[in-house]
C-alpha positions, 0 to 999 in steps of 0.5 A: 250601511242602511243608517248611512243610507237613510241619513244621506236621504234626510239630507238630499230631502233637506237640502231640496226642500230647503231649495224649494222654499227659497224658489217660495213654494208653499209646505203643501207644495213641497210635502206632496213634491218629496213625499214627506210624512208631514209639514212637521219635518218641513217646520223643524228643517226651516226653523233656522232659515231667514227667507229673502225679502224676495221669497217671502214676497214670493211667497205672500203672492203665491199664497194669495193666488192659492188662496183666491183659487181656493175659494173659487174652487170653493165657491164652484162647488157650493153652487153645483151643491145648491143647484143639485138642492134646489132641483131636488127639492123642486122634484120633491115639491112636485111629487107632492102634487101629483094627485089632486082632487076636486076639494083641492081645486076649491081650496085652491080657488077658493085661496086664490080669490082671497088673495087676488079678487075682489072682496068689498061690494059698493053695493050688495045688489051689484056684487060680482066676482073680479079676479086680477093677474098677469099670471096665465097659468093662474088665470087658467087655474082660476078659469078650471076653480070657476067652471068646476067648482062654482059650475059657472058658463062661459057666457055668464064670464066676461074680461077686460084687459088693462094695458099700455097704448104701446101693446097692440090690442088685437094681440093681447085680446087673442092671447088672454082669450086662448088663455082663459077660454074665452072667446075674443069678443068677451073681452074689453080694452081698458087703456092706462096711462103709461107712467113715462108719458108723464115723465117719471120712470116707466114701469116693465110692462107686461107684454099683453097687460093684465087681466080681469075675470068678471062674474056678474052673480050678486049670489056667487059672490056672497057664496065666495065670501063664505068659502073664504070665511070658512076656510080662515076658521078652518084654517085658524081654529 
């Protein structure tokens, strides 16, 4: 009785994924419908079966669609996996900054004037430091590297502003100066030319310029100049 059982449901089972596949369900589709062991059984029941040009129409489509959510799905995934690595990695990047010392803000400094400031002097009698960005929070670095390290007063630090006619100047003297810590009256305008007045595709200008830290110290440039030459053999020895 029990063989004849279990023939008959081989059966049932048969005949219902046969019909399933007709309809152009996929194997996955059927073996989790019938709870079947694996698509081994589906390929030996199928094996015989010439589909319909319309199943197989069926089916080309239905595996394209599972194949486009697939990857979507995949895609989903892979990016909550790269923003979960980046905000990791970001939280470790900023763990290995948590103590820092005064030698760090040399270096700091020191690294930043190399890249950003001015190293060639017209003259070795008018030398001067001048430190450019748009950065704030660089300025602001740089502003600690020379009151803290090179001891240098506010009054012995003047700036100027680079920027566009079409950025009001009382709102970009006030912004640098609360971002420098300097007051508003040590601060020139210097005007450019907007590349759109002469008729060629205008830069993205920054909301209030580009500002120049100057220090008019033949001595503090030279001292600078050595710090970064120290640093490369340090760095490269």
């Amino acid at each position: 009785i029990y063989y004849n059982i279990h023939i008959g449901m081989k059966i049932f089972l048969k005949k219902q994924a046969i019909t399933l596949r007709l309809k152009g369900k996929s194997y996955n589709y059927i073996t989790r419908t019938l709870n079947l062991p694996s698509k081994g059984t589906l390929n030996y029941w199928f094996k015989n079966i010439n589909l319909p040009i319309k199943t197989v129409k069926l089916l080309e489509k239905n595996n394209t669609i599972a194949w486009k959510k697939g990857l979507a799905n995949f895609n989903k995934l892979r990016s909550e996996k790269i923003k979960r690595d980046n905000k990791e990695m970001y939280r470790q990047g900023v763990q290995l900054m948590k103590n820092m010392s005064k030698n760090d803000l040399l270096l700091i400094g020191t690294a930043l004037y190399w890249g950003e400031g001015t190293k060639l002097a017209k003259h070795p009698n008018t030398a001067g430091l001048a430190f450019t960005n748009s950065d704030p929070r660089m300025i602001q670095v740089y502003m600690r590297f020379l009151r803290e390290v090179l001891d240098i007063n506010n009054n012995k630090i003047r700036a100027g502003i680079h920027l566009y006619s079409t950025i009001e100047r009382s709102k970009a003297r006030r912004y640098w100066s609360k971002v420098a810590g300097l007051p508003e009256e040590r601060f020139y305008i210097v005007e450019q030319i907007s590349r759109a007045s002469l008729r060629k595709k205008a830069y993205n200008t920054l909301p209030y310029g580009t500002v120049v830290i100057k220090v008019n110290s033949r001595l503090e440039f030279f001292k600078i100049k050595g710090m970064i030459d120290g640093l490369i053999q340090k760095l490269l020895k």
